[in-house]
KEKE-3310 file (N, C-alpha, C; in steps of 0.2 Angstrom, whole numbers, plus 5000, padded with zeros to 4 digits):
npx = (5192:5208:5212:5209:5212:5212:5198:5182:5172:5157:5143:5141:5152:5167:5181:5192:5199:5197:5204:5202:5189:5172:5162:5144:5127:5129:5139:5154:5164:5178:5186:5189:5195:5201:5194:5179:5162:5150:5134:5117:5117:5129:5140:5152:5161:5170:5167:5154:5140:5122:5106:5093:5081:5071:5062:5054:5050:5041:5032:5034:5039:5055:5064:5079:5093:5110:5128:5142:5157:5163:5170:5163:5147:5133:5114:5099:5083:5066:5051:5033:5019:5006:4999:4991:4976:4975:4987:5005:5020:5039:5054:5070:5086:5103:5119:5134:5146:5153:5159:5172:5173:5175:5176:5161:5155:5150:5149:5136:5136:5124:5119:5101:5089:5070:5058:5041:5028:5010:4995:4992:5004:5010:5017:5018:5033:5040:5048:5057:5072:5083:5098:5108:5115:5120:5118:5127:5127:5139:5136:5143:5133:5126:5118:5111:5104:5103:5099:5099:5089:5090:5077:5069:5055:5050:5037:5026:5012:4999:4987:4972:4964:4971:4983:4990:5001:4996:5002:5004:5017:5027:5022:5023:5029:5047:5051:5043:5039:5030:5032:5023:5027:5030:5029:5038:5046:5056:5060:5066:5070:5069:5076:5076:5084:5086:5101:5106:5117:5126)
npy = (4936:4927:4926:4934:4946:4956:4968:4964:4971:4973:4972:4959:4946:4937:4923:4912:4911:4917:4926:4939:4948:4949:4957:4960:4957:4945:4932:4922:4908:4896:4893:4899:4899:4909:4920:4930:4933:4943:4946:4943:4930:4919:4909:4895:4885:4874:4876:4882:4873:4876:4867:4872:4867:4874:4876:4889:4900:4905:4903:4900:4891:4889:4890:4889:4894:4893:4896:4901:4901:4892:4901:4912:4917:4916:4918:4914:4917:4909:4912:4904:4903:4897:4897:4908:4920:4922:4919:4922:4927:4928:4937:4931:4938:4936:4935:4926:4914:4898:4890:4879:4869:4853:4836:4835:4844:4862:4879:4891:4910:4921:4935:4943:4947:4952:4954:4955:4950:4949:4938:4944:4955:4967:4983:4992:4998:4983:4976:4961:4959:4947:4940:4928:4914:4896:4880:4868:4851:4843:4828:4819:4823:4829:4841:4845:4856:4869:4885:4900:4913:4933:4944:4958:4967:4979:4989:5000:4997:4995:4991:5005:5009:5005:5003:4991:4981:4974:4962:4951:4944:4943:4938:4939:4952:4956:4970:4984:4998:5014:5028:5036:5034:5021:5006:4995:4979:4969:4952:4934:4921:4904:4892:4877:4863:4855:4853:4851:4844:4850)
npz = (4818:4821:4835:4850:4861:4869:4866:4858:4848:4841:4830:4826:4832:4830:4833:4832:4846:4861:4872:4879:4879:4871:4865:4859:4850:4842:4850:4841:4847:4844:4856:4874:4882:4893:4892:4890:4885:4880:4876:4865:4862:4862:4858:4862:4855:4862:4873:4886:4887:4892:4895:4905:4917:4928:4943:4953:4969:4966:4961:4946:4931:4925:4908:4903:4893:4896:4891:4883:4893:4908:4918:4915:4910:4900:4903:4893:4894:4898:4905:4913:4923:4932:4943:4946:4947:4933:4918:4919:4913:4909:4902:4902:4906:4910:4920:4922:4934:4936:4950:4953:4968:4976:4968:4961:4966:4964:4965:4958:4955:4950:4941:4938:4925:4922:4912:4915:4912:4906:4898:4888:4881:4890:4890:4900:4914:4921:4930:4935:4946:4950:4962:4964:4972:4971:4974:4964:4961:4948:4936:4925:4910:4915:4926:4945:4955:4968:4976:4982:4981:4982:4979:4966:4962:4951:4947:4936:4934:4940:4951:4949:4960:4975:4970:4970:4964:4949:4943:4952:4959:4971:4984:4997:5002:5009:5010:5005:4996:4987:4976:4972:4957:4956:4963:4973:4977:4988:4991:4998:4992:4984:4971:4962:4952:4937:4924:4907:4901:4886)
capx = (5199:5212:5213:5207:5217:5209:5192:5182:5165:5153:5135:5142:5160:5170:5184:5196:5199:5195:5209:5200:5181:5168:5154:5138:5124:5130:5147:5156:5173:5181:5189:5188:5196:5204:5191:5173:5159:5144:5129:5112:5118:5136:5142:5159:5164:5173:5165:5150:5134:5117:5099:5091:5074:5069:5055:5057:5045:5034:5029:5036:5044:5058:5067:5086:5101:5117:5132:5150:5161:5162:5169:5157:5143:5128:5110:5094:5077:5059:5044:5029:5016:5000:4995:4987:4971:4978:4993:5008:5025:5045:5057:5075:5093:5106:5125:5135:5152:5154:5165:5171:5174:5178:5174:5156:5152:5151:5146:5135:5134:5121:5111:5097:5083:5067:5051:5036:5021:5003:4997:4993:5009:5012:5023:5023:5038:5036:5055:5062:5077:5086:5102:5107:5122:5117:5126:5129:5131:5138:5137:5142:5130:5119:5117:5107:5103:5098:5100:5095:5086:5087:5073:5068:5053:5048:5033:5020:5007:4995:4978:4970:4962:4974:4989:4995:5006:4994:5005:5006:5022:5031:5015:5024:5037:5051:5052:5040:5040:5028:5036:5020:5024:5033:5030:5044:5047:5058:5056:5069:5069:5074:5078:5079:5080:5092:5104:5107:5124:5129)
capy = (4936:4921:4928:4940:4948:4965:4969:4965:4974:4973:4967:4949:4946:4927:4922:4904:4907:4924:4928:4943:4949:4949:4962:4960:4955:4937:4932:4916:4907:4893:4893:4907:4895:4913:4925:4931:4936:4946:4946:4942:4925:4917:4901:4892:4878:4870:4879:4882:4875:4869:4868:4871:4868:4876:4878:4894:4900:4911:4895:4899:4885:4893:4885:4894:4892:4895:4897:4904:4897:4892:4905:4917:4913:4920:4915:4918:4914:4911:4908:4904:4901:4896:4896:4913:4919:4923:4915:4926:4924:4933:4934:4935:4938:4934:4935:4920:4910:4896:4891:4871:4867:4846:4832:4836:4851:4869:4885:4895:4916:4924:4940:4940:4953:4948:4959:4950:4951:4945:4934:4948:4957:4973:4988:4997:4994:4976:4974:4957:4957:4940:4940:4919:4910:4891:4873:4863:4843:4842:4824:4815:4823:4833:4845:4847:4863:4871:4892:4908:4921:4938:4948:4964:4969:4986:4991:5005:4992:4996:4994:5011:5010:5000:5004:4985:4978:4968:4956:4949:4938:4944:4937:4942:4955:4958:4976:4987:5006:5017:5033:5040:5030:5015:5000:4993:4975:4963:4945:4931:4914:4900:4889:4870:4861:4851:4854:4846:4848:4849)
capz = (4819:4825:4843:4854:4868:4872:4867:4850:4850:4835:4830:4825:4834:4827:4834:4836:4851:4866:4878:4881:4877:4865:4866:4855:4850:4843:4848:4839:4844:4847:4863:4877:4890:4899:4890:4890:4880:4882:4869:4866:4859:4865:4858:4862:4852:4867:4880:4892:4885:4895:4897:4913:4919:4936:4949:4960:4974:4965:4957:4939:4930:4918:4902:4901:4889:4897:4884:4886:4897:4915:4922:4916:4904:4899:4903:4892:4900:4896:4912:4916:4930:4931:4949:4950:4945:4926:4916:4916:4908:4910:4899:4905:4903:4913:4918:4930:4936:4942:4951:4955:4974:4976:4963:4957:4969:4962:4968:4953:4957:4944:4942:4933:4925:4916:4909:4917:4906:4906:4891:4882:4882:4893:4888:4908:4917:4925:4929:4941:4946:4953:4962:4965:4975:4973:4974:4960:4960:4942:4935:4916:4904:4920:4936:4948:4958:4972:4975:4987:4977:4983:4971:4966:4956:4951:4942:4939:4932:4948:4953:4950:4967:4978:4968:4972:4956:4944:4942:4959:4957:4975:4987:5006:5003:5017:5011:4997:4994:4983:4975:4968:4950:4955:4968:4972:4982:4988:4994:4998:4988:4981:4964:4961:4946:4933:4919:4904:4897:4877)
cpx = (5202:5212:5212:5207:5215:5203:5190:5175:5162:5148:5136:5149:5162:5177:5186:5195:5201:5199:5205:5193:5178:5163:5148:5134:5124:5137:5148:5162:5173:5184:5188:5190:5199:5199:5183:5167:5151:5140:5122:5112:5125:5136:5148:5159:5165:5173:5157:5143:5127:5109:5098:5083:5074:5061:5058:5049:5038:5030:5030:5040:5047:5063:5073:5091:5106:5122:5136:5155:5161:5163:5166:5154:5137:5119:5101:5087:5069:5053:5037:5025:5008:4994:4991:4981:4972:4986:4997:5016:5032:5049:5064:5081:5099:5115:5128:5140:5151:5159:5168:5175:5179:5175:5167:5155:5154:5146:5145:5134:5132:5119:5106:5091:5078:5062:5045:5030:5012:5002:4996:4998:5009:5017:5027:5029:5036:5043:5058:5067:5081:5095:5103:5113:5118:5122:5123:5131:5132:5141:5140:5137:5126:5119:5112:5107:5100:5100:5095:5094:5086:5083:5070:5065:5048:5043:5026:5013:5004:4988:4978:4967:4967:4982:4993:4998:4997:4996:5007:5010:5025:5023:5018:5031:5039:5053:5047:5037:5035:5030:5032:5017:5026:5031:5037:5046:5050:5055:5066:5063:5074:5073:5078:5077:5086:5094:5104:5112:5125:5135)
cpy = (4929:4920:4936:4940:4952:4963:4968:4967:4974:4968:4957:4949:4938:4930:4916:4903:4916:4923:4934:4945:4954:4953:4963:4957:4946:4936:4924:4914:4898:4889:4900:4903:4903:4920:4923:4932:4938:4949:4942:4935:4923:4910:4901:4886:4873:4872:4876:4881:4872:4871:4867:4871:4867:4876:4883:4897:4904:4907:4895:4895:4890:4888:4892:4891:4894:4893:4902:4901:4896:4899:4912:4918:4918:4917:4917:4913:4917:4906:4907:4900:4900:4895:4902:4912:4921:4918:4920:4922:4929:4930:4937:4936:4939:4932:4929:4917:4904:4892:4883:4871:4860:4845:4837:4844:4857:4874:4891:4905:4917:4930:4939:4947:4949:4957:4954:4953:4946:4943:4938:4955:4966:4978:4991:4992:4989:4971:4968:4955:4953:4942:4931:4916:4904:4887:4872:4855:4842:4834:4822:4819:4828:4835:4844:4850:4864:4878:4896:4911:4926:4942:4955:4966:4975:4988:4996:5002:4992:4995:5001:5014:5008:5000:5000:4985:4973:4963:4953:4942:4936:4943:4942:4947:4960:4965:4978:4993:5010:5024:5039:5037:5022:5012:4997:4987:4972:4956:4942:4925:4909:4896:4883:4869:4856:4853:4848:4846:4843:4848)
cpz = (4822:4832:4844:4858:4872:4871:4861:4853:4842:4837:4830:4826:4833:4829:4834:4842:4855:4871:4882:4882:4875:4868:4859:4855:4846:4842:4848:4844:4847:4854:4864:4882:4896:4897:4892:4884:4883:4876:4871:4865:4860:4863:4858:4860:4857:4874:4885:4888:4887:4893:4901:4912:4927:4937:4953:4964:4972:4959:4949:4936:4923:4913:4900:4896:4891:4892:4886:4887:4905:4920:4921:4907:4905:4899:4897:4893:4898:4904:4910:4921:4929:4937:4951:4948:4936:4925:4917:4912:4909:4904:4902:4901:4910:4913:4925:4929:4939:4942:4957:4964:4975:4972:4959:4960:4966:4965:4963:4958:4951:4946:4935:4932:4919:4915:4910:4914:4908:4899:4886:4884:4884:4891:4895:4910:4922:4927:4935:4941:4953:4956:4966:4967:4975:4973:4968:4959:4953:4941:4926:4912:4910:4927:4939:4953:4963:4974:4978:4982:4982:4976:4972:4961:4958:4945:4944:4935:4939:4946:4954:4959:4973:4976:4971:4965:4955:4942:4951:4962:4966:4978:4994:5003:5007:5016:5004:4998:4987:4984:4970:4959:4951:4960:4967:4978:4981:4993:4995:4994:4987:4972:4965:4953:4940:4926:4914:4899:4889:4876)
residu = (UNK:UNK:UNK:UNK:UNK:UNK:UNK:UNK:UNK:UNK:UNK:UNK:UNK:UNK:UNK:UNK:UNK:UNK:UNK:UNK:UNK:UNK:UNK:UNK:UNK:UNK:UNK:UNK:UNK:UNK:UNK:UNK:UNK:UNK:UNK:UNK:UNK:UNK:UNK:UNK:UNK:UNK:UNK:UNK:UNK:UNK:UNK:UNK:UNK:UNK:UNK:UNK:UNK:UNK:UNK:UNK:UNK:UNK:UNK:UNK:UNK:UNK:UNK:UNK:UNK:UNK:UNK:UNK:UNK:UNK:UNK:UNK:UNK:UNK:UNK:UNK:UNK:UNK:UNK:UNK:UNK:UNK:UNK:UNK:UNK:UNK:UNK:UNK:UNK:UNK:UNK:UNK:UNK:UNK:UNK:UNK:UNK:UNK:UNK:UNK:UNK:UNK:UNK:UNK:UNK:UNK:UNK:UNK:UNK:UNK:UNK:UNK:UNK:UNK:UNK:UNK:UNK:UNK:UNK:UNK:UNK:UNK:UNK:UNK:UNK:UNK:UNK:UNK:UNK:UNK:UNK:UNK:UNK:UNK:UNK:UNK:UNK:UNK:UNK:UNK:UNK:UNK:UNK:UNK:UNK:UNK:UNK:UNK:UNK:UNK:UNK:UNK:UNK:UNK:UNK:UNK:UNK:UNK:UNK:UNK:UNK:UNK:UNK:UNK:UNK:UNK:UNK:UNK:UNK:UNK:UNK:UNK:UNK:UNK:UNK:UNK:UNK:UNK:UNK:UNK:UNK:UNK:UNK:UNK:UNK:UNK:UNK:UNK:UNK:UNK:UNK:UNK:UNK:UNK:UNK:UNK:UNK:UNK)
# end
């Protein structure tokens, strides 16, 4: 369509230019300077587009695509770690704002959920989810980051004996609950890392 004011919803959604917002799994347009979009895949012509590479506390280095528009863009997200006694690996997806302060400064708000796996790929639930206020110094052609994590990961992938998680991403955590099928913990954190803007 030429413009979209309200809500356009389909598998593959095109538009010029998005006043309003796009839901699917791959949404096109032009411009969205006052609109949104939400999809497995989000490109803007003349909008929001980077590469990030992080470091966060649980020592996995992740590789994301953010794509949208500024004020609310879509992240999708691939990790791994290699400090435990196995490799493991998350894949995520992610939703986020930000939001400019003075000159370079910004202040990003994200949530974020991944599926945390070992190298040969797990089906249990093994769900982490990221909630993130950080800074932003944006430069010419590149950011760089620093960000709170609060996290929350939930899984019935247990030692049979000890029924700790298998995956042991959250080493100290400030709260964790079993419910019979599920553990459930959280931690604080953090993010650093640099952008590389398209």
């Amino acid at each position: 369509s030429h413009r979209v004011q309200g809500l356009q919803i389909g598998l593959v959604n095109s538009s010029r230019r998005v006043d309003g917002l796009q839901i699917g799994l791959f949404n096109f347009a032009k411009s969205a300077k006052f609109g949104g979009q939400i999809g497995l895949f989000n490109f803007v012509k003349n909008g929001y587009k980077q590469l990030e590479f992080s470091y966060d506390e649980m020592n996995f280095v992740d590789f994301s695509f953010r794509s949208g528009v500024q004020h609310f863009y879509n992240l999708l997200k691939v990790g791994t770690t290699y400090r435990y006694d196995s490799s493991y690996y998350r894949l995520g997806y992610g939703l986020g704002s930000e939001i400019k302060i003075v000159g370079p400064l910004a202040i990003n708000l994200e949530a974020e959920a991944y599926h945390v796996t070992e190298y040969n790929f797990i089906t249990n639930v093994s769900v982490l989810a990221k909630l993130r206020a950080g800074i932003a110094l944006n430069f010419k052609g590149i950011s760089l980051f620093g960000a709170y994590n609060y996290n929350t990961y939930m899984t019935d992938y247990l030692n049979e004996d000890t029924f700790a998680p298998m995956i042991p991403i959250i080493q100290n955590p400030t709260d964790e609950s079993y419910d019979g099928q599920f553990v459930t913990q959280h931690s604080d954190g953090f993010v650093v890392g640099l952008r590389i803007h398209l």
